[in-house]
Residue frames as qw, qx, qy, qz and C-alpha x, y, z in Angstrom:
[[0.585, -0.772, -0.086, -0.236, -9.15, -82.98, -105.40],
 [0.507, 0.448, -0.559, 0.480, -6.24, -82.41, -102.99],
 [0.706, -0.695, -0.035, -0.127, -6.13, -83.14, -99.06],
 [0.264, 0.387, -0.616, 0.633, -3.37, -82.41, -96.55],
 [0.706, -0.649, -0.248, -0.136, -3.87, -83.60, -93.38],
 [0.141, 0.391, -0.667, 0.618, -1.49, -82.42, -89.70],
 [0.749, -0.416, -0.454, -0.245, -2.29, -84.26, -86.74],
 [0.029, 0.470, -0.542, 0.696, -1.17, -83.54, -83.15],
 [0.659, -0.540, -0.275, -0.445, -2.04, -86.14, -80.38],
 [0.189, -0.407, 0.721, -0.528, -1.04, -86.97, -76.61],
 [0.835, -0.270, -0.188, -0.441, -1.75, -90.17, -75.11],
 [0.096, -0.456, 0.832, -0.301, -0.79, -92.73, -72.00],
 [0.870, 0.069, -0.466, -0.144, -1.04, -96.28, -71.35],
 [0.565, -0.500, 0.503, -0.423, -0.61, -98.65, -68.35],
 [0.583, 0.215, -0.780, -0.078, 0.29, -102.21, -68.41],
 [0.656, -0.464, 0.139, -0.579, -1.67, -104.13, -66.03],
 [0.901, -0.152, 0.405, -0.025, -0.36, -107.10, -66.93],
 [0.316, -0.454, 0.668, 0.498, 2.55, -108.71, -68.88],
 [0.145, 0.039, 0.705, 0.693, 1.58, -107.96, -72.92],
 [0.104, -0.891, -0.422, -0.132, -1.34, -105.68, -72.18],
 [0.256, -0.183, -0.127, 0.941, -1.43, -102.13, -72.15],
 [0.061, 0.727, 0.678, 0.092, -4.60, -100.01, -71.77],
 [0.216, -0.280, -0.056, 0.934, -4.70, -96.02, -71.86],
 [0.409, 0.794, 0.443, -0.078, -6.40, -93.37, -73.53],
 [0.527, 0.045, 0.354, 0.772, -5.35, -90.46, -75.77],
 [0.031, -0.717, -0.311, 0.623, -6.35, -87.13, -76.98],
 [0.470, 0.037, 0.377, 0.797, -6.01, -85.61, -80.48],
 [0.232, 0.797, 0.095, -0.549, -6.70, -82.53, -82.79],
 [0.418, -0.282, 0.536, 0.677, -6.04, -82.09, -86.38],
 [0.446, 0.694, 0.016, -0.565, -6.94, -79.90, -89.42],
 [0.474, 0.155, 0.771, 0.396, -7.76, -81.41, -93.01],
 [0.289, 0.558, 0.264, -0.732, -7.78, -79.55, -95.69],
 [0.488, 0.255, 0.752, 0.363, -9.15, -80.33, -99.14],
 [0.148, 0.540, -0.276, -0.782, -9.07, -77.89, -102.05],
 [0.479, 0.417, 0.746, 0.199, -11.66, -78.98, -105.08],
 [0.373, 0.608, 0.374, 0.593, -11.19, -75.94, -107.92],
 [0.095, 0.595, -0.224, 0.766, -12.45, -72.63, -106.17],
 [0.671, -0.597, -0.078, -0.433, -13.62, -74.19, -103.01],
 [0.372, 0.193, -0.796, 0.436, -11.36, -75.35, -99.84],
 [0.773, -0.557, -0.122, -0.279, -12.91, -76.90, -96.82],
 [0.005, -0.556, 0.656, -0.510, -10.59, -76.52, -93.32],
 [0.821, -0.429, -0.270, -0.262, -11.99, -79.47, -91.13],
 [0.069, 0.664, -0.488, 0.562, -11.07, -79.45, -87.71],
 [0.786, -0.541, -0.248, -0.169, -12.21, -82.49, -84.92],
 [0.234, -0.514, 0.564, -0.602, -11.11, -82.97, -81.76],
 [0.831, 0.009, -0.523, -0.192, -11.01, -86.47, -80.43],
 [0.523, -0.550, 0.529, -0.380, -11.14, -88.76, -77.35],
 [0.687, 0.178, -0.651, -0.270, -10.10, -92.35, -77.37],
 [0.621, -0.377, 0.655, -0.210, -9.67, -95.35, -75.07],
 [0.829, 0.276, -0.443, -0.199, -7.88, -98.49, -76.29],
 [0.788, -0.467, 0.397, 0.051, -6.48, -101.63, -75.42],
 [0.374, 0.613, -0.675, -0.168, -3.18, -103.37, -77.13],
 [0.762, -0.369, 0.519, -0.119, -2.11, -107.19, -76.71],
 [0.451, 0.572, -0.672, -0.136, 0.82, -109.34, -77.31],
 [0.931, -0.054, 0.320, -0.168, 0.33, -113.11, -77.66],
 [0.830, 0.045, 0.502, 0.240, 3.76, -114.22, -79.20],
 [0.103, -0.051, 0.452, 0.884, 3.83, -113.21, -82.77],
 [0.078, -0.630, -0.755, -0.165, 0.60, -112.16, -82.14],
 [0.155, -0.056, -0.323, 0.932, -0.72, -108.54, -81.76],
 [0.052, -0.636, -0.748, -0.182, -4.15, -107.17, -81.10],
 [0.205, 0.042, 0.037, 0.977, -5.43, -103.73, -80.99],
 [0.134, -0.764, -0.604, -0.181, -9.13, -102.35, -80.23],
 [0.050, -0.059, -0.109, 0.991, -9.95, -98.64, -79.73],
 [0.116, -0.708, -0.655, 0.236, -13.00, -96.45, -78.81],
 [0.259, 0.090, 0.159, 0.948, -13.37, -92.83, -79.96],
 [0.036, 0.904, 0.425, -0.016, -16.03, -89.76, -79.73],
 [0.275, -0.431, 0.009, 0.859, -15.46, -86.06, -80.30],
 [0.227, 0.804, 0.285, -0.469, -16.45, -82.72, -82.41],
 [0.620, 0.145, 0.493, 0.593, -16.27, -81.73, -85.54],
 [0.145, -0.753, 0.024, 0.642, -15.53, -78.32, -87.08],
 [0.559, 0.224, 0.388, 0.698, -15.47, -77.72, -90.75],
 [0.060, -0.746, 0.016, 0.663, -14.73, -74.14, -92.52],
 [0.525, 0.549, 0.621, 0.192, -15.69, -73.57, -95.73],
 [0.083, 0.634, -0.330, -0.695, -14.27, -70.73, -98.72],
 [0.624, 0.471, 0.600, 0.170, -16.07, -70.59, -101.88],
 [0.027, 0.464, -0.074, -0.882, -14.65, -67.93, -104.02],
 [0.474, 0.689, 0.548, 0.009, -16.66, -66.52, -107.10],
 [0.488, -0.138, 0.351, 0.787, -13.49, -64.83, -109.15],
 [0.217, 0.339, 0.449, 0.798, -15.54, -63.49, -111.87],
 [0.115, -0.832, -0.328, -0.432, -17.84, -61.36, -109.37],
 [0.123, 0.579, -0.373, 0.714, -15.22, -60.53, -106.91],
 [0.651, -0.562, 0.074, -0.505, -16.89, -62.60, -103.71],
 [0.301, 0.105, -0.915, 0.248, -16.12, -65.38, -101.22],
 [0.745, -0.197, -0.276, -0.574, -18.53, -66.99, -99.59],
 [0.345, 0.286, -0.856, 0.259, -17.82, -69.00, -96.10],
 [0.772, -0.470, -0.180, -0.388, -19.32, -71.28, -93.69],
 [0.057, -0.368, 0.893, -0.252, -18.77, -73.10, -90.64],
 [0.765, -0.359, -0.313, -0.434, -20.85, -76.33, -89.80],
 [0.012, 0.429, -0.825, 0.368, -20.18, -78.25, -86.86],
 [0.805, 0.061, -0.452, -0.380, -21.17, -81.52, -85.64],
 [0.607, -0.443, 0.616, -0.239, -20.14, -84.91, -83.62],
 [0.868, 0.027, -0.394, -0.299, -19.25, -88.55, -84.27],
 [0.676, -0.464, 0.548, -0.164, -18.34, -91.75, -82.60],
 [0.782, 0.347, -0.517, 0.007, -16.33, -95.07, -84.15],
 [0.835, -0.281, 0.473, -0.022, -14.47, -98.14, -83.44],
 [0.730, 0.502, -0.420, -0.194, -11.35, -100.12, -84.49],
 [0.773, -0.512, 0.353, -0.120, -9.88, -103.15, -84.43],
 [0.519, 0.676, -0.520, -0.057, -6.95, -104.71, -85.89],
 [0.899, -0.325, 0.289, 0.055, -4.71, -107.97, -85.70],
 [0.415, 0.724, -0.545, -0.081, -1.28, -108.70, -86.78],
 [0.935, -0.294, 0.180, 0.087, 0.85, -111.88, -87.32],
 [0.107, 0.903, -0.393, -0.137, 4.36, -111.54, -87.30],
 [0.960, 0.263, -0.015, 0.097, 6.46, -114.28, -88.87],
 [0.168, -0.813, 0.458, 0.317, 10.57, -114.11, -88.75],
 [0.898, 0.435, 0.042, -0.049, 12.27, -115.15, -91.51],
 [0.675, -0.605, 0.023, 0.422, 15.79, -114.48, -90.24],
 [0.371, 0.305, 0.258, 0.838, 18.76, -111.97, -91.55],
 [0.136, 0.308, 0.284, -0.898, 16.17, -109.17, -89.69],
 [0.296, 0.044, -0.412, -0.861, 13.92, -109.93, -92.32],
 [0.363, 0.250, 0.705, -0.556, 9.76, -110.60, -91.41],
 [0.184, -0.190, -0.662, -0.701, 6.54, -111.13, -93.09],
 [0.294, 0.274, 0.478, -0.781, 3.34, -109.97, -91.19],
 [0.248, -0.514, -0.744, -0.348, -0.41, -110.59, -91.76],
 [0.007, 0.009, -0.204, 0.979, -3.16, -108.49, -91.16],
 [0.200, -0.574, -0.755, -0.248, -7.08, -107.80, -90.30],
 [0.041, -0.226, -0.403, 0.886, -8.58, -104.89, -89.34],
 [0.089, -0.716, -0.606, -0.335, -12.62, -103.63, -89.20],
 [0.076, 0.009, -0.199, 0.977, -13.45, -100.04, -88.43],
 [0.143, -0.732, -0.653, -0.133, -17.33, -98.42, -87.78],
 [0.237, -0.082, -0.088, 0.964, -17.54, -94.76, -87.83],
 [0.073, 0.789, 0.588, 0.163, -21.05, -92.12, -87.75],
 [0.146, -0.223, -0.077, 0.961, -20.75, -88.78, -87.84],
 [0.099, 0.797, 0.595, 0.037, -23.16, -86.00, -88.06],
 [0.226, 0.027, 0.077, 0.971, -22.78, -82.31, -89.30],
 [0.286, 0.726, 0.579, -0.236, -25.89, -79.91, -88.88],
 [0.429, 0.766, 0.377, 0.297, -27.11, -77.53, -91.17],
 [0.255, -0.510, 0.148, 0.808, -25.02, -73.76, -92.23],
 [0.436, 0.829, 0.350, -0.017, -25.63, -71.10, -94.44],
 [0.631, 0.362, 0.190, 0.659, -23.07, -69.54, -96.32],
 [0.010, -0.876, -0.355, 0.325, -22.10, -65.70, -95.95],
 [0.222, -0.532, 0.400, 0.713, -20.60, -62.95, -98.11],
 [0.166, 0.077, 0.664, 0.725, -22.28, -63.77, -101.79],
 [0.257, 0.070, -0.149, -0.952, -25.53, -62.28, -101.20],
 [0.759, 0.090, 0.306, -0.568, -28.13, -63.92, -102.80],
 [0.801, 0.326, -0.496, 0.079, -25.65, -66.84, -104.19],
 [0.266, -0.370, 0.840, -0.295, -24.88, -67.93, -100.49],
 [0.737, -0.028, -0.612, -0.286, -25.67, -71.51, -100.19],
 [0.629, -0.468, 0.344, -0.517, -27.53, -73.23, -97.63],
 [0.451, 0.326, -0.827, -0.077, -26.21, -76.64, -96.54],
 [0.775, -0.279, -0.312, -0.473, -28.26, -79.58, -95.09],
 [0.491, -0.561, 0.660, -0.087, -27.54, -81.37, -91.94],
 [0.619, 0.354, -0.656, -0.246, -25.53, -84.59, -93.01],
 [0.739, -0.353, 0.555, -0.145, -25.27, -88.12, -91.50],
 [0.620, 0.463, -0.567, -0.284, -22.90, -90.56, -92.59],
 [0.804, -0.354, 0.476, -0.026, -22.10, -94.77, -91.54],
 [0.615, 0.596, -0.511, -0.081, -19.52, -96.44, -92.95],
 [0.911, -0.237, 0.295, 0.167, -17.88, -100.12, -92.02],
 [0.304, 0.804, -0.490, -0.148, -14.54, -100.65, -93.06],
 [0.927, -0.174, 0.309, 0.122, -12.75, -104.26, -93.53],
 [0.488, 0.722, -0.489, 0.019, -8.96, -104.71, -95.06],
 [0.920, -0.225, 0.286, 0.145, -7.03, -107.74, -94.66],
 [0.348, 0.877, -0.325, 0.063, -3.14, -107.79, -96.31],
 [0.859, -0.204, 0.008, 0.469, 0.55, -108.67, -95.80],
 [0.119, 0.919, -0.372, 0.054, 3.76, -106.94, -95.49],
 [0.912, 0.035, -0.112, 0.394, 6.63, -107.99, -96.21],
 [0.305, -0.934, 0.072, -0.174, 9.89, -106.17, -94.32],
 [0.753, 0.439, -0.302, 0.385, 13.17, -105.85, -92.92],
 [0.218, -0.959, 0.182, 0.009, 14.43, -104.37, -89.89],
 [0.775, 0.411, -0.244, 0.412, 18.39, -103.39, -90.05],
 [0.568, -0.742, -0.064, 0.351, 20.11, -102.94, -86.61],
 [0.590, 0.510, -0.147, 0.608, 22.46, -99.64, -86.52],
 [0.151, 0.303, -0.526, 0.780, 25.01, -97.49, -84.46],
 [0.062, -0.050, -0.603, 0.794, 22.23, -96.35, -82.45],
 [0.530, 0.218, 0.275, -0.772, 18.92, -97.05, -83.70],
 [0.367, 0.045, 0.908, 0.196, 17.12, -99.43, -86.06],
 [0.397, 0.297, -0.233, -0.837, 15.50, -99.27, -89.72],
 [0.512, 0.211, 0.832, 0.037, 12.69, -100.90, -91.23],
 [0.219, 0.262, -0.226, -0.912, 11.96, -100.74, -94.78],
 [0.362, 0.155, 0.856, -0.335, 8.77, -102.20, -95.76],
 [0.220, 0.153, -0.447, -0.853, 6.32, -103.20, -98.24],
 [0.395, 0.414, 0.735, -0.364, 2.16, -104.37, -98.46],
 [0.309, -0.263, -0.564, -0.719, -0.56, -105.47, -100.63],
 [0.003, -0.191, -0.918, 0.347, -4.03, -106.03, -99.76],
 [0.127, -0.378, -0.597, -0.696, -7.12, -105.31, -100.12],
 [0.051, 0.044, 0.305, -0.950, -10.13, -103.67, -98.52],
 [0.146, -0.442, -0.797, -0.385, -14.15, -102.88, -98.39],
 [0.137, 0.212, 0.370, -0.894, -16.56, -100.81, -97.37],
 [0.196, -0.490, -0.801, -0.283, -20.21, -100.95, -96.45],
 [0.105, -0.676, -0.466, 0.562, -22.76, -98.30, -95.34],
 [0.209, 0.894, 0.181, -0.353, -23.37, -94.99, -96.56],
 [0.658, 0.097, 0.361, 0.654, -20.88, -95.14, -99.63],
 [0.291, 0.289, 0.398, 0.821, -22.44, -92.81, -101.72],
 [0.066, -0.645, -0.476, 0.594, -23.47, -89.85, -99.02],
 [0.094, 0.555, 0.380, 0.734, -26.05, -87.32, -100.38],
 [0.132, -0.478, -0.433, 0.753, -26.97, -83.78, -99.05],
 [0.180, 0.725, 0.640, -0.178, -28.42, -80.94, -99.54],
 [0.236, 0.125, 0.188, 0.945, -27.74, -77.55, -101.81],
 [0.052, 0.827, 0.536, -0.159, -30.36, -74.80, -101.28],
 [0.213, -0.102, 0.000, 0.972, -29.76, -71.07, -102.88],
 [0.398, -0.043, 0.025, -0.916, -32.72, -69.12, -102.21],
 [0.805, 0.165, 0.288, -0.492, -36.20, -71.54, -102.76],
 [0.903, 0.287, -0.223, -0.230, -34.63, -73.84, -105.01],
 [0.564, -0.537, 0.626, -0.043, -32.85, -76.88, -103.58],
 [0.518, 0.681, -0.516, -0.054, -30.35, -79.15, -105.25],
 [0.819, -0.507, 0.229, 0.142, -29.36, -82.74, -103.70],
 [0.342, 0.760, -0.552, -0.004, -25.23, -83.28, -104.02],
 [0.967, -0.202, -0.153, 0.021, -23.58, -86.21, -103.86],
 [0.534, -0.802, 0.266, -0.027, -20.62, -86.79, -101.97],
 [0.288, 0.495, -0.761, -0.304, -17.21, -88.54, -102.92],
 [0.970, -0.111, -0.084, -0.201, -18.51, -92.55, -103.34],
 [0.299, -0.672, 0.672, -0.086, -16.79, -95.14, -102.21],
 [0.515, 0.120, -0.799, -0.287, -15.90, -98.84, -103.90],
 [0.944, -0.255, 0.020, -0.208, -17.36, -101.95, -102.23],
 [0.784, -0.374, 0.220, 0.444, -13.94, -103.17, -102.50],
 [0.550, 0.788, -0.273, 0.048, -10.37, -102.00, -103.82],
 [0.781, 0.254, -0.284, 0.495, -6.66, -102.78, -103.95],
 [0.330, -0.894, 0.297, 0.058, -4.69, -101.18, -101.47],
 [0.809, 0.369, -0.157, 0.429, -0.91, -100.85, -102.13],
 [0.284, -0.941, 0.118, -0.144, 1.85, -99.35, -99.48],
 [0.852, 0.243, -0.242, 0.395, 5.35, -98.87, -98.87],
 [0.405, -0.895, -0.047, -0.180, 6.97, -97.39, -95.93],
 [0.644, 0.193, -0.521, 0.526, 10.29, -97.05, -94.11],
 [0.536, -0.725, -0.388, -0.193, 10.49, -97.04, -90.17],
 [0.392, 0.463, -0.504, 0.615, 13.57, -95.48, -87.49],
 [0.614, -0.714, -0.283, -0.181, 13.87, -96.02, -84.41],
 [0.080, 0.703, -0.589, 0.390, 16.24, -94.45, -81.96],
 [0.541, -0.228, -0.763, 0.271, 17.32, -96.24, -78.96],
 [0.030, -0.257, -0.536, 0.803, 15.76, -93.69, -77.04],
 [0.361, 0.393, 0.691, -0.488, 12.36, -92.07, -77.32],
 [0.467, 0.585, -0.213, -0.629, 11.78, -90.56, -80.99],
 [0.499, 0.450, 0.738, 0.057, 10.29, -93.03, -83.53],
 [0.267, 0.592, -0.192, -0.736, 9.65, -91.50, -87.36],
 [0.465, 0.272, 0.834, 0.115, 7.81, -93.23, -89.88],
 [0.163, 0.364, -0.517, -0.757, 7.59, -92.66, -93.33],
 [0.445, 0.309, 0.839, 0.046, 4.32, -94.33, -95.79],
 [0.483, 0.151, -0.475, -0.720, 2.75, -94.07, -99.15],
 [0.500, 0.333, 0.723, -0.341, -0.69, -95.95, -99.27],
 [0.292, 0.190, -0.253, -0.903, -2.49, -96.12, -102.46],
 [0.490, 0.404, 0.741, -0.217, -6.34, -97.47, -103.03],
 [0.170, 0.281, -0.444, -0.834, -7.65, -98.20, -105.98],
 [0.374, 0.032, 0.886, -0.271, -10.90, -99.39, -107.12],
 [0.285, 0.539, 0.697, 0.378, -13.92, -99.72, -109.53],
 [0.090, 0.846, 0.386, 0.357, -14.23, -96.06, -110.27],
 [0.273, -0.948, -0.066, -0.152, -12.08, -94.70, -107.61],
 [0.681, 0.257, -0.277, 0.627, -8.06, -94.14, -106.93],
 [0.305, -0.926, 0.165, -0.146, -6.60, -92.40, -104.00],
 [0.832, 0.221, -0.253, 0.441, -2.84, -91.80, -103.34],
 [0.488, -0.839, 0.063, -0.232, -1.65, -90.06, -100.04],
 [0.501, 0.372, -0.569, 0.536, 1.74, -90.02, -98.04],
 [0.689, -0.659, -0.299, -0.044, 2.04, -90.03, -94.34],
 [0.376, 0.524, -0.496, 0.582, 4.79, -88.65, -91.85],
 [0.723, -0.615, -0.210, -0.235, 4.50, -89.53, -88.30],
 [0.346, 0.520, -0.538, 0.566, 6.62, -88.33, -85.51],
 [0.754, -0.503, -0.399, -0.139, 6.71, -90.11, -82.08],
 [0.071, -0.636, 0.558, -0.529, 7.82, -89.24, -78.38],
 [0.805, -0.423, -0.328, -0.257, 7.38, -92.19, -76.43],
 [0.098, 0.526, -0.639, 0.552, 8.57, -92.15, -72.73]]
């Protein structure tokens, strides 16, 4: 299985008070994941509200999220010449939070602790396939919950230059998840139905990441990460690029 993911969001913040800053935010972004002759486009559309706080080497972090979801679906069927697409669409709602502790170890060089829990539901209703006839497939509405916990260090550098400042950085740590791991739906083609299971997830896995950060002295920010989980039965590896305007 392969997944690309682009993400485009906009978002402001207020500081009521010295080391608080509260705001919301807006995003969009399309994921797409390609599994042999099928690709699924998934599109949500998201609202957030969070807060941030700095206590020291202390940082804290809590968001709030709702919005729509949009997936688009191409099944081809090569050896009779068809394709076969849906769209389903859908809603969910989640929460995270996260702490960091940030340690200096001087020379620019740090060592950070982490904790973060997440709670997501989403819901997709039912769609029927079109274009293969009487090999479209009908798909069941889904519902999924899922908790997330991951705790970790990073260890890090930052290196002060002409006119901006790198950090290159590295983390273990580890992870869990509880709730709907192993989501099942529904296949139907014509009268005979077919449940499918979704990808599972571990109760717990390694998590491994390495990243390098830039920062101008003016607004643009560009961050660079590999992440990789790995657990009893399951492995995922994934890169990240992430360009920032902040003004």
């Amino acid at each position: 299985t392969q997944q690309s993911t682009r993400i485009a969001a906009l978002g402001f913040g207020v500081a009521p008070e010295h080391g608080l800053v509260v705001g919301g935010a807006l995003s969009a972004d399309t994921t797409t994941t390609t599994q042999g002759n099928t690709r699924v486009d998934g599109r949500p559309k998201a609202a957030f509200v969070y807060a941030i706080a700095n206590y020291g080497r202390v940082r804290a972090a809590v968001s709030l999220g709702a919005g729509r979801l949009r997936a688009d679906s191409t099944r081809l069927l090569p050896s009779l010449g068809l394709a076969a697409g849906a769209r389903s669409t859908g809603s969910f709602i989640g929460f995270a939070a996260r702490v960091d502790s940030r340690y200096g170890l001087g020379h620019g060089l740090f060592f950070e602790t982490y904790a973060s829990t997440s709670y997501l539901h989403s819901h997709y209703g039912s769609t029927t396939e079109s274009g293969a006839g009487l090999l479209d497939i009908t798909y069941g509405a889904f519902d999924q919950t899922l908790w997330r916990g991951s705790t970790g260090v990073r260890l890090g550098r930052s290196i002060a230059l002409r006119a901006s400042t790198l950090t290159p950085w590295v983390q273990v740590g580890g992870e869990s998840f509880s709730g709907d791991r192993n989501p099942l739906s529904t296949e139907m083609i014509g009268a005979q139905a077919m449940p499918v299971n979704g990808t599972a997830l571990p109760g717990g896995a390694w998590t491994a990441a390495a990243g390098l950060d830039w920062q101008g002295h003016g607004p643009w920010r560009l961050k660079l990460a590999w992440l990789g989980v790995h657990g009893h039965h399951y492995h995922s590896d994934g890169g990240t690029v992430l360009l920032q305007y902040v003004w």
